[in-house]
N, C-alpha and C positions, 0 to 999 in steps of 0.2 A: 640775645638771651639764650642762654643754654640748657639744654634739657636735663630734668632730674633724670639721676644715676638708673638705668634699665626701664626708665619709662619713655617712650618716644612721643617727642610733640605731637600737640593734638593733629596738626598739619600733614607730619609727616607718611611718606610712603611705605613703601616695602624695603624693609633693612636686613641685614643678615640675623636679626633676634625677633622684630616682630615683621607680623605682615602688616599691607595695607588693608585701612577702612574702606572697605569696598564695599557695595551692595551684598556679595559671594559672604564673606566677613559676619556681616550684621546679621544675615540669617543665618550662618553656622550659632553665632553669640545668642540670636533669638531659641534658634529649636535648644541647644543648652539650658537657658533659661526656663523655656518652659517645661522642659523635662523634669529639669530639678522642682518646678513648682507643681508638676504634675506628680510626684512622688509624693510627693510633702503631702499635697490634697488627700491620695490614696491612701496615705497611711495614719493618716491624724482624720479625717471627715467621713470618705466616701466608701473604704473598705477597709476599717482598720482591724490587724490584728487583735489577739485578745489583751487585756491590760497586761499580763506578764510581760508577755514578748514584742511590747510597743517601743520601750527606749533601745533595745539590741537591735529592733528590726531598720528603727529609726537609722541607728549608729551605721549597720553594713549598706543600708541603701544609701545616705546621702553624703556621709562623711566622705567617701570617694569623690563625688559632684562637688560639695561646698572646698575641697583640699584644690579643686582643680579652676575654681569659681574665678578666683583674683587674677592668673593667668593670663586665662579664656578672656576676661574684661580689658587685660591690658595687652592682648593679641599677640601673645607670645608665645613662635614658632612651634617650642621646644613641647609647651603646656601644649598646643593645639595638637603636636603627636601622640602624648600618651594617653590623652583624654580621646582623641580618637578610635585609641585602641579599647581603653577601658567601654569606652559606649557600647562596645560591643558584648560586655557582659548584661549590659540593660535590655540590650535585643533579644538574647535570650530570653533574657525573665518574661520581654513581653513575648514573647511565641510562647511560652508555658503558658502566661495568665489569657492569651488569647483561645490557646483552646482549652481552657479550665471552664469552672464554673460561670452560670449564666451572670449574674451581677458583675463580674470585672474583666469581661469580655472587653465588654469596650475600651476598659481602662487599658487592656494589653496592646488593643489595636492603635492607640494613642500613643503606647510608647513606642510600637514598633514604627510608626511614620515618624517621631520626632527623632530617633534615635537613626533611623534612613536619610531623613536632612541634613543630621549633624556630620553623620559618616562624609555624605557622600561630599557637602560643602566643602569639608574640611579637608578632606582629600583631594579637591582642584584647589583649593588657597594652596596648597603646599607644594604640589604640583606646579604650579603658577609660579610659584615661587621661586622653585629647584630649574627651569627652565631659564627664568630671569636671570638666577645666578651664574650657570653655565653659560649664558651669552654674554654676561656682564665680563666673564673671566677669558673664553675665548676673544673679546672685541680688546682685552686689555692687556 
């Protein structure tokens, strides 16, 4: 049975477009996830903007995360790079909202450990990777 076009069997390993389902994987996948649901919250529940500037605020925070979502789920290399880089604008935001006002304190401290997990996972998958692939190429 052959795999659909850019998606790799549930089964499979580390290929040259995705990585493997590894523990390392599932929490890079999880802290994403909850990031993204951690924004959503912040900004529709727990400390939203005012109603003017709730669907712009909505559009520049999550639109980046949901563009990067299907990727990330289908463990694709190339999505795990640029979203890693991009996370790094979310770290940002939370060192702002962490030392901002007392109410979303917390909310900043939240992002910055999810946005620390995502980094850092993502950066040994890829690494993991690049090593695999250099031995694979020397052995062969």
């Amino acid at each position: 049975m052959k795999a659909l076009k850019g998606k790799p069997p549930a089964d499979a390993g580390e290929t040259a477009r995705h990585v493997a389902a590894s523990p390392l994987y599932w929490t890079a996948a999880g802290c994403y996830l909850a990031l993204t649901g951690l924004l959503f919250a912040w900004l529709i529940w727990l400390a939203p903007p005012p109603a003017s500037l709730r669907s712009p605020v909505l559009l520049v925070f999550l639109l980046p995360l949901v563009l990067g979502l299907r990727g990330v789920l289908h463990r694709r290399r190339y999505t795990l790079q640029w979203t890693g880089m991009l996370i790094l604008l979310y770290f940002i935001h939370g060192l702002l909202a962490a030392t901002g006002a007392a109410p979303e304190r917390w909310l900043g401290v939240a992002e910055i450990l999810l946005t620390l997990g995502y980094f850092g996972t993502v950066m040994l998958l890829l690494r993991r990777g690049k090593q695999r692939h250099k031995a694979g190429q020397s052995a062969g």
